[in-house]
C-alpha positions as CSV (number, residue, x, y, z in Angstrom):
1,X,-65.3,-174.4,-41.6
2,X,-66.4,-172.1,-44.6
3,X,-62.8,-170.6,-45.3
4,X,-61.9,-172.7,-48.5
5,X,-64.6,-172.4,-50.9
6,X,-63.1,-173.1,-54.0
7,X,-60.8,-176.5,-52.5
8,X,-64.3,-177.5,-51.7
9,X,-65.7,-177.2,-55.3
10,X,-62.7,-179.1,-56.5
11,X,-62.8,-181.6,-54.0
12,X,-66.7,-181.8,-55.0
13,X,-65.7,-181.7,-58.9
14,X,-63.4,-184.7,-58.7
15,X,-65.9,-186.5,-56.5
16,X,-68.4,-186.0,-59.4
17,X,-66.0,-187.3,-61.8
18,X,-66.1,-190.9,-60.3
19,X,-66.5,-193.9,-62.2
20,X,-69.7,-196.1,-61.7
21,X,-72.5,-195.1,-59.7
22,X,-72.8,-191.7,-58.7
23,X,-71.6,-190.6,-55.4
24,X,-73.7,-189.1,-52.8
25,X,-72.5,-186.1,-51.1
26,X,-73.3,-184.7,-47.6
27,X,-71.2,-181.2,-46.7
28,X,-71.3,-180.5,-42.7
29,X,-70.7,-176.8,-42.4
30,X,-68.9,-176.7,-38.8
31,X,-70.2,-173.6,-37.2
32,X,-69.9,-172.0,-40.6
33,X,-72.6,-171.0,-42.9
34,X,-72.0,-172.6,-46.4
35,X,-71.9,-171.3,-50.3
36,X,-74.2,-172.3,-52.7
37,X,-73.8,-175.9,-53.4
38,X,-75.5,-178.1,-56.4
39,X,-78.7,-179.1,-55.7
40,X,-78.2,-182.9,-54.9
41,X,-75.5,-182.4,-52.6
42,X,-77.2,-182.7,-48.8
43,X,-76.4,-180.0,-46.7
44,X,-76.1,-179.5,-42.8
45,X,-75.0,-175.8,-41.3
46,X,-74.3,-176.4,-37.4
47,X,-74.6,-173.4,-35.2
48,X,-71.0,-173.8,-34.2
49,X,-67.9,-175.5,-34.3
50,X,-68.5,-179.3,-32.6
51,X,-64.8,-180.8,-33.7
52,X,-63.7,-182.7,-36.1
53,X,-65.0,-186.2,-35.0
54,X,-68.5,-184.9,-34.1
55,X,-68.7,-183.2,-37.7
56,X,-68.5,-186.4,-39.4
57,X,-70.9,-188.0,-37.0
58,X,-73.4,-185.7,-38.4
59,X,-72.7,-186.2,-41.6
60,X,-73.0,-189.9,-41.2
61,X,-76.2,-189.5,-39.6
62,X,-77.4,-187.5,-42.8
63,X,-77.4,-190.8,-44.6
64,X,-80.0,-192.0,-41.4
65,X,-78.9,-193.6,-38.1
66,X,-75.6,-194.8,-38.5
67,X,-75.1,-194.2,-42.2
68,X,-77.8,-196.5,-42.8
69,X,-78.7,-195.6,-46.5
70,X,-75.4,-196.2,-48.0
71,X,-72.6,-199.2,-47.5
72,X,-69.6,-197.5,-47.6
73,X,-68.8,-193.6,-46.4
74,X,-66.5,-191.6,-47.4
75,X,-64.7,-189.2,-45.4
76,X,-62.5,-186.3,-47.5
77,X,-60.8,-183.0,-46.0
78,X,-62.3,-180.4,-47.6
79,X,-59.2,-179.0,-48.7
80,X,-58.0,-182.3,-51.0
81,X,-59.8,-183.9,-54.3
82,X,-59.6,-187.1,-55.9
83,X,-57.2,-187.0,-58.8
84,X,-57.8,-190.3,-59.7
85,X,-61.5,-190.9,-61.2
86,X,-61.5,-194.4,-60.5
87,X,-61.2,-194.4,-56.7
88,X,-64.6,-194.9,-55.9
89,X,-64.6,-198.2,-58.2
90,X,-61.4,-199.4,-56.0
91,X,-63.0,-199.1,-52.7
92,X,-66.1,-200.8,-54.2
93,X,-64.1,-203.7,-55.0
94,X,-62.0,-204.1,-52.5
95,X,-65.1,-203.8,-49.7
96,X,-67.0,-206.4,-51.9
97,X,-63.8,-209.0,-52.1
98,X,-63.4,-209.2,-48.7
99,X,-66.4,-208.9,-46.4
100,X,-64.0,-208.5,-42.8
101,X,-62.8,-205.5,-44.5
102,X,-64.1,-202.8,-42.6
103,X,-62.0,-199.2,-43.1
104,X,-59.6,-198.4,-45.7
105,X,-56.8,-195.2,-45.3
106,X,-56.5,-193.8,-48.8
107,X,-52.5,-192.4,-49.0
108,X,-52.1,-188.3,-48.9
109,X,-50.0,-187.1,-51.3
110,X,-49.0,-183.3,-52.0
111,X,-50.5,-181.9,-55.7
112,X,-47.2,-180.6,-56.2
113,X,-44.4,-182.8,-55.7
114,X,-46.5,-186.4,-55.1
115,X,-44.9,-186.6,-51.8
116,X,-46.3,-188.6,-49.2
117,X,-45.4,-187.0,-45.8
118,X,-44.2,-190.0,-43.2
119,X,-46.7,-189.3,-40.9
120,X,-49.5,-189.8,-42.9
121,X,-48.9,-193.4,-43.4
122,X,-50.5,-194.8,-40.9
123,X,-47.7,-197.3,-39.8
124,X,-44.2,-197.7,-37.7
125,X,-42.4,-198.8,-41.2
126,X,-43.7,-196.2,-43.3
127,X,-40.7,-195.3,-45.2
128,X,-42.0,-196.6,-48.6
129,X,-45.5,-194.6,-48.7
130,X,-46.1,-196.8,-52.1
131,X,-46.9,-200.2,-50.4
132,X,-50.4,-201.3,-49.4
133,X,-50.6,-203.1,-46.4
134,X,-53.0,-204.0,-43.2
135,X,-52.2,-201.3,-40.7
136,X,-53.9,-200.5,-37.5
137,X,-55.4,-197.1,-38.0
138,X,-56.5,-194.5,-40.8
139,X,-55.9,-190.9,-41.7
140,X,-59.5,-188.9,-41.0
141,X,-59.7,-186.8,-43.7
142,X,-58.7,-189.4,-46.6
143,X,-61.0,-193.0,-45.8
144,X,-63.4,-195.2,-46.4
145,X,-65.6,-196.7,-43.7
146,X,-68.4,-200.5,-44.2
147,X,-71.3,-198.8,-42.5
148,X,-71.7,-201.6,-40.6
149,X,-68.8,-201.1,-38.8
150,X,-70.5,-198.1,-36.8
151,X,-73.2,-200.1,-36.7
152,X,-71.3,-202.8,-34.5
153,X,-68.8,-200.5,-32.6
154,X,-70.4,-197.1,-32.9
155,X,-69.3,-193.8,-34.3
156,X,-66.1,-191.6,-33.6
157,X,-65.8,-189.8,-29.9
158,X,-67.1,-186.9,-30.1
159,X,-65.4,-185.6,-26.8
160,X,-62.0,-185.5,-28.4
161,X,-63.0,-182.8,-30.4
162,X,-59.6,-183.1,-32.5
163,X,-56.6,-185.9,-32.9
164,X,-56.8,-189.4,-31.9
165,X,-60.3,-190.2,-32.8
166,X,-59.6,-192.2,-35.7
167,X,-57.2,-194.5,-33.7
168,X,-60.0,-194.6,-31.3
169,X,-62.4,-196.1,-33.6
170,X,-59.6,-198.4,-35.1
171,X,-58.9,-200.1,-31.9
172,X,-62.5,-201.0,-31.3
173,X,-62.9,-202.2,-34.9
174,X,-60.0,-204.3,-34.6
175,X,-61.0,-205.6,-31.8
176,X,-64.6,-206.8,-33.1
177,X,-62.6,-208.8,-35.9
178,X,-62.7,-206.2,-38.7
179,X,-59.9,-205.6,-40.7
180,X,-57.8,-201.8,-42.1
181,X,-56.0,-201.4,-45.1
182,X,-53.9,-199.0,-46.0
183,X,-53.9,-198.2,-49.9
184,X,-51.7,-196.5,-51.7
185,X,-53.2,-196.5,-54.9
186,X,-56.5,-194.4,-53.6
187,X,-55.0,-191.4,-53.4
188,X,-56.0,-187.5,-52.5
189,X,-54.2,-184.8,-53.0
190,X,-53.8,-182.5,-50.3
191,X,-50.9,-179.4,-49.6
192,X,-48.5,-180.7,-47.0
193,X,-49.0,-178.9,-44.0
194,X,-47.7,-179.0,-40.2
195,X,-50.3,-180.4,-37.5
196,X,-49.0,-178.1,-35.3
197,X,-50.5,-175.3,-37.2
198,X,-53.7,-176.1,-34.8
199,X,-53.3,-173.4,-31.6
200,X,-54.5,-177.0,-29.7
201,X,-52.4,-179.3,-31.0
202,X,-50.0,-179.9,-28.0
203,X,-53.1,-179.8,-25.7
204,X,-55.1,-181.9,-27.8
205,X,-53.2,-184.7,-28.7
206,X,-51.9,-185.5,-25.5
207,X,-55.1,-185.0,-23.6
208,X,-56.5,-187.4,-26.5
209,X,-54.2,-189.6,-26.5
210,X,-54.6,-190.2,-22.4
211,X,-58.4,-190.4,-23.1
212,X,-57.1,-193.3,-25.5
213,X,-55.4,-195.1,-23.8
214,X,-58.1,-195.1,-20.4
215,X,-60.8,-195.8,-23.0
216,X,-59.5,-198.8,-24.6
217,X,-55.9,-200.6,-23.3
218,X,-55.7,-202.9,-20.7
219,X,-55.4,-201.7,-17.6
220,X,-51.3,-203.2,-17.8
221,X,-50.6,-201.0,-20.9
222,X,-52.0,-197.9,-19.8
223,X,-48.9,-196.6,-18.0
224,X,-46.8,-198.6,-20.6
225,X,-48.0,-196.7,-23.3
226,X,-48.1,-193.5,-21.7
227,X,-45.2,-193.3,-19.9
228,X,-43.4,-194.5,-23.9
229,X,-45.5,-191.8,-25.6
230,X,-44.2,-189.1,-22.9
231,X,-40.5,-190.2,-23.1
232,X,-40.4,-189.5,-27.1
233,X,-42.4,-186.3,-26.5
234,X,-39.3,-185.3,-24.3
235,X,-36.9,-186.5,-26.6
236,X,-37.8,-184.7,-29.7
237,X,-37.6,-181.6,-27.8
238,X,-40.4,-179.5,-28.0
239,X,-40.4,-175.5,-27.1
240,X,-40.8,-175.0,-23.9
241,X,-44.2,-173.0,-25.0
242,X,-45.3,-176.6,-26.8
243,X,-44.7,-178.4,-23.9
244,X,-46.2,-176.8,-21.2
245,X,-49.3,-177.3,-23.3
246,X,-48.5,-180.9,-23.4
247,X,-47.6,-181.5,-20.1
248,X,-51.2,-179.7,-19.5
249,X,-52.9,-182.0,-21.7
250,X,-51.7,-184.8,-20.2
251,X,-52.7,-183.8,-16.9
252,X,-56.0,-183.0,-18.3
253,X,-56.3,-186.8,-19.9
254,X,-56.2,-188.0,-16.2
255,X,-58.3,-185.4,-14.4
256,X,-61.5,-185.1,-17.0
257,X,-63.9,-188.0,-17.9
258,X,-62.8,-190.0,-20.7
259,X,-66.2,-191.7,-22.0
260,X,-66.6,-195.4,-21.8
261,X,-64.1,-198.0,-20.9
262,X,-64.0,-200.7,-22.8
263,X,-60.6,-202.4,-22.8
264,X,-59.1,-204.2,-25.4
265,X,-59.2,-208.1,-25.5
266,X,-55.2,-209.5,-25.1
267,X,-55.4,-211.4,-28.5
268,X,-56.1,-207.8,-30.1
269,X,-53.1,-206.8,-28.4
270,X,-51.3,-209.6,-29.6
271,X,-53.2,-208.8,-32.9
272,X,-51.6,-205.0,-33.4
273,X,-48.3,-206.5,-32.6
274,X,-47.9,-208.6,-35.1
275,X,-49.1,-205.9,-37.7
276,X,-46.1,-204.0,-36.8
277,X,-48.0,-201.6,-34.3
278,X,-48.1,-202.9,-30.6
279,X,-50.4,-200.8,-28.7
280,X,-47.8,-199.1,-26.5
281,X,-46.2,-196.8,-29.2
């Protein structure tokens, strides 16, 4: 969004510093005019702010339709940078040994202490952030996506603006037979922050997370997972500011269109439960 100009030229230095073939780079400017770049980075300035999810499908679609021109995408917060020069190598070789492989969630650690905040590994048992495993989701602004992937299932949901979207494209991947990993060994560092610093966060994720549910569960689980996912928003206790805004959300998930329905087949379900995630929490 144009208001972190030099994390972006690190983030673009330690892409540079990559081992094997060079990376190429597309920078989205979301309703924000960008600085002066190097010449081979591709460049797109939007008129104004389209979200999160639709940002990134414009910078897939400035590889051609879908991401065509390249195998694998990257997808890095502009506010992180690689510290490792051989991650680029890793997700090479972990996309080429196994060809079901289709998104890997890099692990987020802060540049200063190396901590790994819980909520950014993307599981239920994520008390040790060091081990790899298959999980059921990603992290947005730390990934790797097989082209092909969009290709079969299409690109993020651009209606959610912010929050949810990557589970979103998870669930659908997972349910055409591809598979996520979660890596702790591709790493980017980025300063631990507070979702809620977003003025939309309470809106947004549980208007999203609605929208998720509708979109993609069984028509069983719907009021399974929703009706869990409200009980722990009580319990943790929210403001009552933060949870008017939720509660509006929420209402909003149900009242507004939610984009295509396509539910989740039961051996999916079954799938996500027995990686540790069962789609009602």
């Amino acid at each position: 969004m144009g208001n972190r100009p030099e994390e972006l030229r690190a983030l673009l230095d330690s892409v540079a510093r990559q081992e094997g073939e060079r990376v190429e780079v597309v920078v989205v400017g979301n309703g924000a005019p960008l600085p002066d770049l190097p010449e081979h980075i591709r460049t797109v300035e939007l008129p104004e702010n389209v979200g999160i999810p639709a940002g990134r499908n414009v910078g897939i679609e400035a590889f051609g339709p879908g991401g065509c021109e390249v195998d694998i995408l990257l997808f890095l917060d502009d506010d992180g940078l690689l510290p490792r020069a051989d991650t680029a190598e890793l997700c090479r070789e972990a996309f080429a040994r196994d060809e079901r492989l289709g998104i890997i969630s890099f692990r987020i650690a802060d540049p200063e202490t190396g901590v790994t905040q819980r909520r950014h590994v993307p599981r239920l048992r994520a008390s040790d952030p060091m081990r790899s495993s298959r999980v059921t989701t990603f992290l947005g602004g730390a990934n790797a996506v097989r082209t092909a992937v969009f290709a079969e299932v299409g690109e993020l949901p651009e209606d959610f603006f912010y929050a949810h979207e990557e589970t979103d494209l998870a669930w659908r991947a997972l349910d055409a037979g591809w598979e996520i990993d979660y890596r702790a060994d591709m790493v980017l560092h980025h300063p631990t922050t507070a979702p809620s610093r977003h003025a939309v966060y309470h809106r947004m994720v549980a208007r999203n997370r609605v929208w998720l549910a509708r979109r993609n569960l069984p028509a069983l689980l719907v009021p399974v997972y929703l009706g869990v996912w409200l009980l722990l928003t009580v319990a943790r206790r929210p403001s009552g500011q933060a949870l008017r805004a939720w509660l509006g959300g929420f209402r909003e998930g149900w009242t507004s269109p939610c984009g295509p329905r396509r539910p989740m087949r039961w051996r999916t379900v079954w799938r996500l439960t027995r990686l540790g995630r069962p789609p009602v929490i």
